[in-house]
N, C-alpha and C positions, 0 to 999 in steps of 0.2 A: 589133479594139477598140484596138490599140498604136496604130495610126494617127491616132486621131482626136484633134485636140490638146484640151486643158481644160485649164485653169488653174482651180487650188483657191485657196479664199479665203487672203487675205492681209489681214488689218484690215479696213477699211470698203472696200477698192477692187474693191466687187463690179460697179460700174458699167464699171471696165474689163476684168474677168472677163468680165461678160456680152458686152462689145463682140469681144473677143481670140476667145472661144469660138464665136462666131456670124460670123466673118470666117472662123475656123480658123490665127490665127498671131498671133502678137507685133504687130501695129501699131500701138495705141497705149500710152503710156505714162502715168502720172499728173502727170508736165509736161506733154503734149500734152493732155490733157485740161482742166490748170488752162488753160492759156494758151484753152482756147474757152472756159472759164467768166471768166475775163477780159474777154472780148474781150463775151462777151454783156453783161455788167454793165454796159460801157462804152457799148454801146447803150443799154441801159435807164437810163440815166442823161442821156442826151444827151435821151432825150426826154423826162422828167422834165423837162431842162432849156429845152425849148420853153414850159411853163408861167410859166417865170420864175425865175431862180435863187434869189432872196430870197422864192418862198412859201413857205409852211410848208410842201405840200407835200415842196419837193427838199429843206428841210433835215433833215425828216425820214426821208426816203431816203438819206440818204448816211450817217445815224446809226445806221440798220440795216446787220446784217452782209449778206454776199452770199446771196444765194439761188439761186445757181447749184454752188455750194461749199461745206465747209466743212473746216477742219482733220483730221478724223479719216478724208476722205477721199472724201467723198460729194459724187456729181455730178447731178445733176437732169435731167430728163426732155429737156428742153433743148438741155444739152449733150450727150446720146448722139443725141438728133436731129442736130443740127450734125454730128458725128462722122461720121453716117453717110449724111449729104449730101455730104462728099467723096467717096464708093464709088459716090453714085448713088443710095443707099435711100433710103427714105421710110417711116416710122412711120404707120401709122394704127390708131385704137382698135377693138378687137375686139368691143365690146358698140356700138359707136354704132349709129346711124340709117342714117347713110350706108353703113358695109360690110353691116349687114345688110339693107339695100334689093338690095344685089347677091346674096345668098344663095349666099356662096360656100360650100365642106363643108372645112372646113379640114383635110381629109385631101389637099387637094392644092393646099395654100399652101406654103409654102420653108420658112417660119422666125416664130418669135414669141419676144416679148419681155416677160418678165411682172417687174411691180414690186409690193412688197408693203412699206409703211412705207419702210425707205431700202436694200430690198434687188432688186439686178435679178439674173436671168438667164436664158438662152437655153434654148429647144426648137428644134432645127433637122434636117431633115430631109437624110439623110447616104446618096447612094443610093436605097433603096428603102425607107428605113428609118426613122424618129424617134427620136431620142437626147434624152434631159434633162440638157444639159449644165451644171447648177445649182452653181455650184465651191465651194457647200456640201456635194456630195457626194464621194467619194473619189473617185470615176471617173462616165463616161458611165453613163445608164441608157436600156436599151433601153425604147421605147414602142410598144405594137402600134396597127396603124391601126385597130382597134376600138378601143381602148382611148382613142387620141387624145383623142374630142370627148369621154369622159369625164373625165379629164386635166384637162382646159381648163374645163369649167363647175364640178370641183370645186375648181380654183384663184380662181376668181369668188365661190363661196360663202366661199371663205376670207379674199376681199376682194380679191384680187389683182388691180389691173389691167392686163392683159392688151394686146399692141399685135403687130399683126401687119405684118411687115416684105414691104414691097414692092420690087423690085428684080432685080435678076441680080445675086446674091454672086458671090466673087472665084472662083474654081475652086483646088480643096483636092486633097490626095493621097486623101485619108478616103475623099471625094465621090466619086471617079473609082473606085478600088477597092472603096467596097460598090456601085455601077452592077455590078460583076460579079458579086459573092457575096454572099449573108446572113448575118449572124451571127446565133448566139444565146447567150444570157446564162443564164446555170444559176442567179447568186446574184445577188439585185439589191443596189449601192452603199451603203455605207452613210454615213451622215450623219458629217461628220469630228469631231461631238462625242462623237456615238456610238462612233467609231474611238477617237477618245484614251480614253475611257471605258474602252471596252473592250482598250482597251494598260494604261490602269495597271492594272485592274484584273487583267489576265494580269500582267503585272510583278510585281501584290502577291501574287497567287498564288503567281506564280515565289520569290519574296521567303519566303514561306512555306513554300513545299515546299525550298527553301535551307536557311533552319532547322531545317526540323523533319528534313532530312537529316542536317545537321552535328548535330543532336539525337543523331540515332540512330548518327551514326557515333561523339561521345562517349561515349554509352550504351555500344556497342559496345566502345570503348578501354576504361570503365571497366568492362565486363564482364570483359575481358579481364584487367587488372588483379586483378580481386575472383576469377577463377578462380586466376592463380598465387600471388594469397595464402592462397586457400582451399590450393591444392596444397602451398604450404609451410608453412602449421601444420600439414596433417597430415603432412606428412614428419617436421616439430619434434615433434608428437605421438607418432611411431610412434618416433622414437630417445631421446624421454623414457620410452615404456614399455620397448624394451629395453634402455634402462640399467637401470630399474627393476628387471627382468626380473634384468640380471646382478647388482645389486646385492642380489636377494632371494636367488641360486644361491648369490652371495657368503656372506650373513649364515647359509643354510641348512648349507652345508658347514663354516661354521667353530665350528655350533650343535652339527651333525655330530662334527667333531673334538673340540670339548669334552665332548659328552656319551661318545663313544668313552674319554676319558681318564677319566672319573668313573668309566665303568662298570668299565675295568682295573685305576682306583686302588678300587674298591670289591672288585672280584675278588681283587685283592691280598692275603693273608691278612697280618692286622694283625699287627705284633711290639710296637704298644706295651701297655705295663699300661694305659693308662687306656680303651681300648677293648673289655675281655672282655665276652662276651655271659652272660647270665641262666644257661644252659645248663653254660658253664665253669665259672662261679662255684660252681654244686652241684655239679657231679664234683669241683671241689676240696675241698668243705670235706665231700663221703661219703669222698676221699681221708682228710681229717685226722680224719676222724671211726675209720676202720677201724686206720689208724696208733696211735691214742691206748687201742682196746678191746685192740690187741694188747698195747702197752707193761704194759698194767694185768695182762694173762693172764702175762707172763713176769715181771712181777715176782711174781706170785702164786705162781709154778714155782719160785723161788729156793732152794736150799737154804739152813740157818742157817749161818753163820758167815761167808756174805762178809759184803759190804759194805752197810752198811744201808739200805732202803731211802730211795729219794731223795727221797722226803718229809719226810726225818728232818730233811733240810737243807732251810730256807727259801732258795727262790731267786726271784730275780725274773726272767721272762723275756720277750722279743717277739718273738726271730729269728727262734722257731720258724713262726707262723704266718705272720709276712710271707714267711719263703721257700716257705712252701706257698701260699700266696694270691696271687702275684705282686702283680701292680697295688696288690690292696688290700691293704695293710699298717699297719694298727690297731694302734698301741699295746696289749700285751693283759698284764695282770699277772695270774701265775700266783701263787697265795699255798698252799704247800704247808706242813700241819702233821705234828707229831712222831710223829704214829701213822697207820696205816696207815689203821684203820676210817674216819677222815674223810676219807683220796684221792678217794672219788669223789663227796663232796663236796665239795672243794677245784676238783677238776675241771670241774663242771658250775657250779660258781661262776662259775670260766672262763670257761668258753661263756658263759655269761649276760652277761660285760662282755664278750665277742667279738662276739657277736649286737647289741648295742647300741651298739657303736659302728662297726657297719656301714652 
């Protein structure tokens, strides 16, 4: 299939596709072509001008554009005829009167030329073989010789007019090499709008699976990111709870050591007076109490003639109790009279301002 030349469409110059393709090489070009549509115009104008040059006729011919050409590159039935009267060939219509009087089986003509609106190109038989060499396609397309006459009457239905080339064409590399072999075609051509079609639309896919890579390869980065921030709070996490941690062993041991110091200042037996317990306070004052019954039994023992007793003398006194009471020391006035029978009422007097001002 490398061998077989075609030329893909290029703008409107499908007229010289078809002719290039149905030769098999490069020979003509779209100056070679205009210069025969020139040259026909120049005919058709000459005899236009047999009429007369001042009928309405010619002046309206010459006010029309060409019909053999036109800008965008389109050549006429005409000029590909012309073309290929220098090679020898000869065009004739495949539906007329005259070829089908001959009833030839177009399985074993050379080549055809089909036009459809302002489009031509070649079927030509390459070898043993029919090609669709239409340079609207991306490449040759193989045609089976059943397939052929179907080929050609569905090109008819489609309006196509159809022209079958008579001649000895030029001998091709193509021609000579499938005379030896056959090919065969596994995928048939596809149409070159179809090709771009289906390029951008692989492109836009490409375009998409590009992004939606770079997608996942950002995703990715920021996944990556979000795991070693994840990993560094909880790192920050785990040395905020063992600071915690030390700062709790901290507060515990120093709660520790102060409560240690409370308990050995409480263990401590107290020296001052303002702290005696409930307990001390009565052993000291059953103390003053046993002190005071004796006092009263040995003055009672006194023989006459000492000294009298000490009741006789009013005294006022407080030492006594406060150095028997420590802490508490109470003001206490003793008020002693001149006989004896009233000491122990004088005494429990006593007591009574002792007890009340405790």
């Amino acid at each position: 299939m490398e061998s077989i030349f075609h030329e893909k469409q290029e703008g409107s110059l499908c007229a010289q596709h078809c002719l290039n393709n149905l030769l098999q090489g490069e020979y003509f070009s779209p100056v070679e072509l205009s210069s025969i549509a020139h040259q026909l115009d120049e005919e058709e104008r000459m005899r236009m001008a047999e009429g007369g040059v001042t009928s309405e006729d010619y002046r309206t011919f010459l006010q029309q554009p060409s019909g053999n050409m036109d800008d965008s590159g389109f050549f006429s039935i005409q000029v590909i005829s012309n073309a290929l009267k220098v090679w020898g060939l000869e065009l004739i219509l495949f539906n007329s009167p005259e070829y089908q009087r001959l009833g030839i089986d177009p399985i074993n003509e050379r080549s055809f030329i089909c036009n459809y609106k302002e489009h031509w190109f070649t079927v030509r038989k390459l070898g043993k073989q029919w090609f669709n060499l239409n340079s609207l396609l991306t490449g040759p397309e193989l045609i089976s010789d059943t397939y052929l006459a179907l080929f050609l009457a569905q090109l008819q239905q489609e309006g196509y007019s159809i022209f079958v080339v008579k001649g000895d064409l030029p001998d091709c590399e193509a021609d000579q090499l499938l005379q030896m072999i056959r090919v065969q075609q596994m995928q048939r051509p596809k149409l070159i709008g179809e090709e771009l079609a289906q390029l951008k639309e692989q492109r836009v896919q490409k375009t998409d699976l590009e992004r939606v890579s770079e997608a996942n390869d950002g995703s990715a980065i920021l996944d990556e990111d979000e795991e070693d921030l994840q990993r560094a709070l909880a790192l920050s996490r785990q040395q905020i709870d063992m600071e915690d941690e030390e700062a709790d062993l901290r507060r515990a041991i120093q709660l520790s050591m102060q409560g240690g110091s409370r308990n050995i200042s409480q263990d401590t037996p107290q020296t001052s007076s303002t702290h005696l317990t409930s307990e001390e306070l009565r052993k000291r004052r059953e103390a003053y109490f046993e002190k005071q019954q004796q006092q009263q039994q040995q003055q009672q023992e006194d023989p006459p003639g000492q000294l009298s007793h000490p009741c006789e003398t009013p005294t006022t006194s407080s030492g006594a109790v406060g150095s028997d009471l420590g802490t508490l020391q109470p003001r206490i006035t003793v008020v002693t009279c001149t006989r004896c029978l009233t000491h122990r009422f004088c005494v429990i007097w006593a007591l009574h301002f002792f007890f009340v001002s405790l």
